[in-house]
TORPA-4810 file (N, C-alpha, C, O; in nm, 3 decimals):
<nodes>
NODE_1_-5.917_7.686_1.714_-5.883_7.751_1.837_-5.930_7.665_1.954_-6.026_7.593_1.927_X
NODE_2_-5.889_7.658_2.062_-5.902_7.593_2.185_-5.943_7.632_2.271_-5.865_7.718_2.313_X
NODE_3_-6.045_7.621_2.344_-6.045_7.681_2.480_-5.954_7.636_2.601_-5.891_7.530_2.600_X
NODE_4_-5.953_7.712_2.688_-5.803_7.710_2.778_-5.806_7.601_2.849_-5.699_7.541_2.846_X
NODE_5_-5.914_7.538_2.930_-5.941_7.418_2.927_-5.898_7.299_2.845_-5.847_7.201_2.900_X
NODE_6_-5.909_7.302_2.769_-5.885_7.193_2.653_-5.710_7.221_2.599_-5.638_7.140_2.542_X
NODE_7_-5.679_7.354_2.638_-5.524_7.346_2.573_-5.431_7.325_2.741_-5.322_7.267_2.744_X
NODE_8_-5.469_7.359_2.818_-5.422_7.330_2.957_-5.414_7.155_2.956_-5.300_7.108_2.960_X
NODE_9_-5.529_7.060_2.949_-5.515_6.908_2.958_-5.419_6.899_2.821_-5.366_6.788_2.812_X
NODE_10_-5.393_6.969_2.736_-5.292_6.896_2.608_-5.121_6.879_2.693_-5.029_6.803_2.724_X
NODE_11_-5.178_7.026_2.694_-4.955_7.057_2.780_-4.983_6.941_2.882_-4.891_6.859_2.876_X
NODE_12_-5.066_6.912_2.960_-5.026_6.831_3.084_-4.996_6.672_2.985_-4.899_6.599_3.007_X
NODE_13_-5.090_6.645_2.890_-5.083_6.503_2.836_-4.938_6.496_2.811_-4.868_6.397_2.835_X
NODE_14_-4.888_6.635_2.747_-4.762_6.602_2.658_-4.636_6.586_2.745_-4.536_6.517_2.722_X
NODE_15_-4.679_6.714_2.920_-4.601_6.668_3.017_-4.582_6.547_3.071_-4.481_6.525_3.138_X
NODE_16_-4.674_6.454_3.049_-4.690_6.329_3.113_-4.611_6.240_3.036_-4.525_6.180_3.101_X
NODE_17_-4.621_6.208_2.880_-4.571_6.121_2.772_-4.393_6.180_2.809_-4.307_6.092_2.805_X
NODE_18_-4.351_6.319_2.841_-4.222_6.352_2.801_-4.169_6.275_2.920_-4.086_6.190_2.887_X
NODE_19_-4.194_6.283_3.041_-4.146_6.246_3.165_-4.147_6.109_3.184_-4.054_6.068_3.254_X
NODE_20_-4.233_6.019_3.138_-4.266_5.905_3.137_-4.168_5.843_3.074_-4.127_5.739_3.126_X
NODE_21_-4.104_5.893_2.940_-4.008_5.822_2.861_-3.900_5.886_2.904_-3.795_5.828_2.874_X
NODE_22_-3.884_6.001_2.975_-3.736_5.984_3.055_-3.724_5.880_3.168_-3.617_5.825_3.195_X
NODE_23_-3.792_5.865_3.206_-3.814_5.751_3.309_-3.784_5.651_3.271_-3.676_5.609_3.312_X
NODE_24_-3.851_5.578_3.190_-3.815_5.503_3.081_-3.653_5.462_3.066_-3.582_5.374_3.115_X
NODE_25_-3.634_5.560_2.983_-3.523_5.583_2.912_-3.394_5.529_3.054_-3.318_5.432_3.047_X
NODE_26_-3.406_5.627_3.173_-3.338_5.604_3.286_-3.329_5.507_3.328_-3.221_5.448_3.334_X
NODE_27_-3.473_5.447_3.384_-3.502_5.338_3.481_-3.442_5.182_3.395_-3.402_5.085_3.459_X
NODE_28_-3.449_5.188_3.234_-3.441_5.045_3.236_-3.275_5.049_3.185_-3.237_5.128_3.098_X
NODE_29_-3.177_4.942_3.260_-3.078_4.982_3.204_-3.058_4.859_3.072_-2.966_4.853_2.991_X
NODE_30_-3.189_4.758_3.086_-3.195_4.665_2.959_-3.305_4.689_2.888_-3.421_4.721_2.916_X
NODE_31_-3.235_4.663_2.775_-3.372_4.707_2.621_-3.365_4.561_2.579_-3.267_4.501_2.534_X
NODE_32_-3.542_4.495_2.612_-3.591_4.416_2.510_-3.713_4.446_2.425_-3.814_4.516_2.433_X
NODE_33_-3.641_4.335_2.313_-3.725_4.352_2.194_-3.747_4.252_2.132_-3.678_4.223_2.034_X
NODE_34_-3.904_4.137_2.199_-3.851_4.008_2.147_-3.727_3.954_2.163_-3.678_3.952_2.275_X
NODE_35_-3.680_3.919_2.088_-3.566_3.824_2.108_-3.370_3.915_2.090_-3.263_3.857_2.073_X
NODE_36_-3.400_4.076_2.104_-3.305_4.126_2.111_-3.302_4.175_2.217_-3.405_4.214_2.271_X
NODE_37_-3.170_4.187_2.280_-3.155_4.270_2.430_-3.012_4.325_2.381_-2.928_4.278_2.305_X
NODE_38_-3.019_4.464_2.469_-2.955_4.557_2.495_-2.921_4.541_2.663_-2.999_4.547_2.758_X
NODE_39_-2.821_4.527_2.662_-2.734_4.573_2.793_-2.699_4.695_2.805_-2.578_4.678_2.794_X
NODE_40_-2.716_4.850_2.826_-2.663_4.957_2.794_-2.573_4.965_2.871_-2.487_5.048_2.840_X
NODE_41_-2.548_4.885_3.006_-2.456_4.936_3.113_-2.323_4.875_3.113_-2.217_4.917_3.158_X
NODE_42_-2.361_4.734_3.033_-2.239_4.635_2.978_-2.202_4.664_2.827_-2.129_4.587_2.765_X
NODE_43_-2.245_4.755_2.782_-2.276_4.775_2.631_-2.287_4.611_2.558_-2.205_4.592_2.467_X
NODE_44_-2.338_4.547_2.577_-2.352_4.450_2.529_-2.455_4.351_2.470_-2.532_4.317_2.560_X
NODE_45_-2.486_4.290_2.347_-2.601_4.298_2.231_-2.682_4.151_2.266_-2.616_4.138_2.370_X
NODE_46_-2.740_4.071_2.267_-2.788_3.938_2.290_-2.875_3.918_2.169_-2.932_4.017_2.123_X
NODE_47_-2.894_3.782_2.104_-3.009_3.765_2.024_-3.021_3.623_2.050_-2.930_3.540_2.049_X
NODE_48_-3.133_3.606_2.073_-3.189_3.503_2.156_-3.110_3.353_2.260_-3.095_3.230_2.257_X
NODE_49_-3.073_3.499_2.357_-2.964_3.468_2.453_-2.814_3.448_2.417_-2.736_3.427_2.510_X
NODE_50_-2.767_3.454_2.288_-2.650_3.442_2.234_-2.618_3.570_2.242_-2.712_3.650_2.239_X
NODE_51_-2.448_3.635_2.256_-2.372_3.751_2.302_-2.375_3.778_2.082_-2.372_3.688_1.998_X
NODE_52_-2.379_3.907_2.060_-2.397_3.890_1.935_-2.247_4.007_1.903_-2.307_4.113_1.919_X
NODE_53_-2.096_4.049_1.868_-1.995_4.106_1.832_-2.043_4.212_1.801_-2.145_4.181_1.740_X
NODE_54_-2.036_4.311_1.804_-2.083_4.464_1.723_-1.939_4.546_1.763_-1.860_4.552_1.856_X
NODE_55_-1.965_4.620_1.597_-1.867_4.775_1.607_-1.910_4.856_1.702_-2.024_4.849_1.747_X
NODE_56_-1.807_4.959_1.750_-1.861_5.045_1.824_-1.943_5.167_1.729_-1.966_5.279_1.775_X
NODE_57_-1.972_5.135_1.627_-2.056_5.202_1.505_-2.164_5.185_1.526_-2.257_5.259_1.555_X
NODE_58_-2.147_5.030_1.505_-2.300_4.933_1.477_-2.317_4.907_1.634_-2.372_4.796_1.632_X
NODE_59_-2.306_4.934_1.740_-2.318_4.947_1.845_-2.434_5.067_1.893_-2.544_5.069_1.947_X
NODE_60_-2.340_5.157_1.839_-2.442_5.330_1.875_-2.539_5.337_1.789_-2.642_5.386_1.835_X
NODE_61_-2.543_5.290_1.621_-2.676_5.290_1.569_-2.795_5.208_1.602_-2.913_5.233_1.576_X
NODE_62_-2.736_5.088_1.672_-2.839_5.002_1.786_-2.957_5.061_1.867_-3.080_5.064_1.869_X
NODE_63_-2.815_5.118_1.951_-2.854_5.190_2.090_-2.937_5.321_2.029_-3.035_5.343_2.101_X
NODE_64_-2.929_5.414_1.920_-3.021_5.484_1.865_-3.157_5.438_1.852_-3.249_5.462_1.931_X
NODE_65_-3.161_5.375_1.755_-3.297_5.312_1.729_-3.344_5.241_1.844_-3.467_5.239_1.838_X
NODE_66_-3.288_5.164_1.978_-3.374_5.144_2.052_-3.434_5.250_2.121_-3.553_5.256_2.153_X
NODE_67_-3.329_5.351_2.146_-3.397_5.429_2.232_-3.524_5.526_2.179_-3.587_5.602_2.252_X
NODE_68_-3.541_5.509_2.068_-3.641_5.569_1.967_-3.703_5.477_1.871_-3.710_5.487_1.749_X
NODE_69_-3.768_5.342_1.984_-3.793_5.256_1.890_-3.960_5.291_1.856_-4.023_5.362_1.934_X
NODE_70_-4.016_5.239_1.747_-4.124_5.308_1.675_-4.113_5.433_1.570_-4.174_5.467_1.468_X
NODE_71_-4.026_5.473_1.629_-4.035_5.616_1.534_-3.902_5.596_1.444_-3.796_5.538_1.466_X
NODE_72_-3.955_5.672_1.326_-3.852_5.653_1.205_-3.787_5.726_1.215_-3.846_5.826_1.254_X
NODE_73_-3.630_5.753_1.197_-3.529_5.837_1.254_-3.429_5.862_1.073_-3.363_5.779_1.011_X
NODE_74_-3.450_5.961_1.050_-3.389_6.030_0.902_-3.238_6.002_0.967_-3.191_5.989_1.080_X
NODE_75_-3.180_5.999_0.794_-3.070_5.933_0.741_-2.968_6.069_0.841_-2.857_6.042_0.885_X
NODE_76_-3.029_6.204_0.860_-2.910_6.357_0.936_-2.937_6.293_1.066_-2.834_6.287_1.133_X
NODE_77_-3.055_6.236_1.132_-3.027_6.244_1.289_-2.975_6.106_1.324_-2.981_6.095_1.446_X
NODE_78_-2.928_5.999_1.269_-2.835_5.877_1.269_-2.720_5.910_1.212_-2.630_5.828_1.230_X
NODE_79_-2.686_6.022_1.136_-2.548_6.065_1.145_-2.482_6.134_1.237_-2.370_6.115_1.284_X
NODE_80_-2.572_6.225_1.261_-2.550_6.302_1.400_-2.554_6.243_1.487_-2.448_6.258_1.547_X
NODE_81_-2.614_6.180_1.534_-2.602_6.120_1.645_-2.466_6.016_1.685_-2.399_5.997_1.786_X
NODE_82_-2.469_5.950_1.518_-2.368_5.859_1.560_-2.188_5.920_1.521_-2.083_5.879_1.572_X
NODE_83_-2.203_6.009_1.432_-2.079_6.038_1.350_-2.103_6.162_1.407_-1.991_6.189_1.452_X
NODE_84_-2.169_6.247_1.433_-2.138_6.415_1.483_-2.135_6.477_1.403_-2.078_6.581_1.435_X
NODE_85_-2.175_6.476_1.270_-2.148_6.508_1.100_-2.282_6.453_1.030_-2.326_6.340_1.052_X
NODE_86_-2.342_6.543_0.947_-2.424_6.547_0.866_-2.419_6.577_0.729_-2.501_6.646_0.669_X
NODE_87_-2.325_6.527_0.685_-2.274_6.532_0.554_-2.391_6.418_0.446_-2.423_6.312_0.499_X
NODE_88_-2.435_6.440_0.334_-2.501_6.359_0.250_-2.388_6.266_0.207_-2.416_6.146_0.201_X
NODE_89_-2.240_6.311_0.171_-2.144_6.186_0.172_-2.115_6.044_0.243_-2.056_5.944_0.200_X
NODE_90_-2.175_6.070_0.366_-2.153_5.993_0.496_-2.282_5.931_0.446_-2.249_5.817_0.482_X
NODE_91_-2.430_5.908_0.380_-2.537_5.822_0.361_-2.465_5.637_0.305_-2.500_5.530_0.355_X
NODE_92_-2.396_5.650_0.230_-2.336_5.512_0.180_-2.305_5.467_0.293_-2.379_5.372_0.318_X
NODE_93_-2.235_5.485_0.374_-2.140_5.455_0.495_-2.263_5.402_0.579_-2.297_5.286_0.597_X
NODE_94_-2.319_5.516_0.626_-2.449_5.443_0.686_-2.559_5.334_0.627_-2.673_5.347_0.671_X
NODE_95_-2.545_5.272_0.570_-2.620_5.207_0.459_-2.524_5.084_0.466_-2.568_4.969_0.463_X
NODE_96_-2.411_5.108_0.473_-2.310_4.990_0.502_-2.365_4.916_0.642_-2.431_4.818_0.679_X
NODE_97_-2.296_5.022_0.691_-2.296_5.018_0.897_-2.457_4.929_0.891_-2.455_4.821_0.952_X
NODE_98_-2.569_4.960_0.834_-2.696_4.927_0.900_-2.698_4.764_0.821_-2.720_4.668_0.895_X
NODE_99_-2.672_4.738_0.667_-2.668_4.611_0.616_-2.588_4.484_0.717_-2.630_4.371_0.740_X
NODE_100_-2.465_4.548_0.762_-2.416_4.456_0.858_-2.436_4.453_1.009_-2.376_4.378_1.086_X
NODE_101_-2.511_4.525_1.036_-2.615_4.548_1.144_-2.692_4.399_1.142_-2.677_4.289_1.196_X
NODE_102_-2.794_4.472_1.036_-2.868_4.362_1.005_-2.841_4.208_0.975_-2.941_4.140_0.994_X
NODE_103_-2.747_4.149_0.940_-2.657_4.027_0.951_-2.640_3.957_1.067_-2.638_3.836_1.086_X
NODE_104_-2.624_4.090_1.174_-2.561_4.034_1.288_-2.724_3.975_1.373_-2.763_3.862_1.405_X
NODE_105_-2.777_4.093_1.386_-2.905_4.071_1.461_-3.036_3.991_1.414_-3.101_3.916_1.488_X
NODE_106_-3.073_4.025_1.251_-3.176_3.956_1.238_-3.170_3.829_1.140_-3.093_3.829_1.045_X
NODE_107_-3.257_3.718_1.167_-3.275_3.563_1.115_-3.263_3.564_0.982_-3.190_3.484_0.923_X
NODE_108_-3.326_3.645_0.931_-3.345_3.691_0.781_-3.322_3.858_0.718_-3.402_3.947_0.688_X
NODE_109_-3.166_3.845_0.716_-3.172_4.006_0.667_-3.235_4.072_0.524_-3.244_4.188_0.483_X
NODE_110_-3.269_3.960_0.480_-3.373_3.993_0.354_-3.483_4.082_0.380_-3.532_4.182_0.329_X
NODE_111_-3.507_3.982_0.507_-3.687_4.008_0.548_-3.668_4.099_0.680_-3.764_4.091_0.757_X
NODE_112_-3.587_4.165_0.711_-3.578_4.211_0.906_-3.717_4.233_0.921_-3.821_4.248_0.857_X
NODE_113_-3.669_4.229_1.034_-3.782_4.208_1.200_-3.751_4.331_1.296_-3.825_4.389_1.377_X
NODE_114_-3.622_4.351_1.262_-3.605_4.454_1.397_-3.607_4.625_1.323_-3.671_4.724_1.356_X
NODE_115_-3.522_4.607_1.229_-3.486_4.781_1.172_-3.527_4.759_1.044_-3.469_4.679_0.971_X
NODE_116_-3.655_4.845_0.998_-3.699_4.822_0.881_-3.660_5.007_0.809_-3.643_5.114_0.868_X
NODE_117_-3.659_4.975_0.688_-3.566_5.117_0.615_-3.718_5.138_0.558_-3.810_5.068_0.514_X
NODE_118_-3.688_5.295_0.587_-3.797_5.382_0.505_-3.726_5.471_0.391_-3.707_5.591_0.411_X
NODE_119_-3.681_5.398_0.254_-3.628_5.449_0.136_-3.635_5.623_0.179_-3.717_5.700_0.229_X
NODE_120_-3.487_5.629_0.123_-3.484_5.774_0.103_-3.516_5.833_0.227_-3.536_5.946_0.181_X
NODE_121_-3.542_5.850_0.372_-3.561_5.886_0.472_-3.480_5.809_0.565_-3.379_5.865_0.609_X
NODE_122_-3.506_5.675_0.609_-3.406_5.676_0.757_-3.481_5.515_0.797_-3.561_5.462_0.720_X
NODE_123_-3.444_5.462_0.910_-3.474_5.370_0.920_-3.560_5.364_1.055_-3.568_5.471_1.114_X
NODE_124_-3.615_5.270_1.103_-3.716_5.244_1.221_-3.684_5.108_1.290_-3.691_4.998_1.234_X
NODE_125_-3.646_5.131_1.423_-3.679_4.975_1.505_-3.861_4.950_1.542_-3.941_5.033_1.584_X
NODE_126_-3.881_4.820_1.510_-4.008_4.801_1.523_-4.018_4.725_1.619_-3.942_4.628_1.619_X
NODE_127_-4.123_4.741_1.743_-4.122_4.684_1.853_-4.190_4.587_1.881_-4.309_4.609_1.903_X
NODE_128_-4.142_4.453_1.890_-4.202_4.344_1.943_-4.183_4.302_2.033_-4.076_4.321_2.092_X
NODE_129_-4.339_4.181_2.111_-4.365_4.184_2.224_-4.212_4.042_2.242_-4.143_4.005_2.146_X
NODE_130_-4.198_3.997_2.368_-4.108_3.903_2.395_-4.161_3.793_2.362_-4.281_3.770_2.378_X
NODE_131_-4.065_3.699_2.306_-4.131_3.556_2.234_-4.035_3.446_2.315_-3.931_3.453_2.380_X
NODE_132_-4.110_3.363_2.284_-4.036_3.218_2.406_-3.946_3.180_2.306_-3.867_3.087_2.325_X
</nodes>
């Protein structure tokens, strides 16, 4: 149990983190990540300054995971989000979409750097600092 004190500074912390990443989210209209950039306003992909082709598939599962980069995002809310459908049929498909994802964006799709898969759950962009 909490005293009201102590649950009053939680809501404000959590007010602070929610507003902060809308801000965020708003204010930057480019996502870097290391050596990937997001144009959201040009929809357009860069990897280390090179323009990189994407589906408008492999486009929106991009733009997902950046905007929720760190956190691991299950196999229903990358369908939903990207397909509008949460069907367990639609998992292969996505599994496609993300392998050639990975081709396009990272050096070593063996080894990625950017979207690492959490078996059986969903996948994660992992955030790195900018590299020369």
């Amino acid at each position: 149990m909490f005293r009201p004190e102590e649950l009053l500074a939680r809501i404000r912390v959590a007010l602070r983190r929610n507003i902060s990443e809308q801000s965020l989210d708003q204010a930057q209209p480019i996502f870097v990540n290391g050596n990937l950039q997001i144009d959201y306003l040009a929809n357009t992909v860069f990897v280390h300054g090179k323009e990189v082709h994407l589906t408008p598939i492999e486009y929106k599962l991009l733009v997902v995971l950046s905007k929720h980069v760190g956190k691991v995002l299950t196999h229903n809310f990358l369908l939903k989000e990207v397909w509008q459908t949460v069907l367990q049929s639609d998992v292969p498909s996505l599994r496609v979409f993300m392998a050639t994802l990975r081709k396009k964006i990272e050096e070593d799709p063996a080894n990625p750097k950017y979207i690492q898969t959490h078996i059986r759950v969903g996948y994660r962009m992992l955030r790195h600092v900018e590299e020369e």
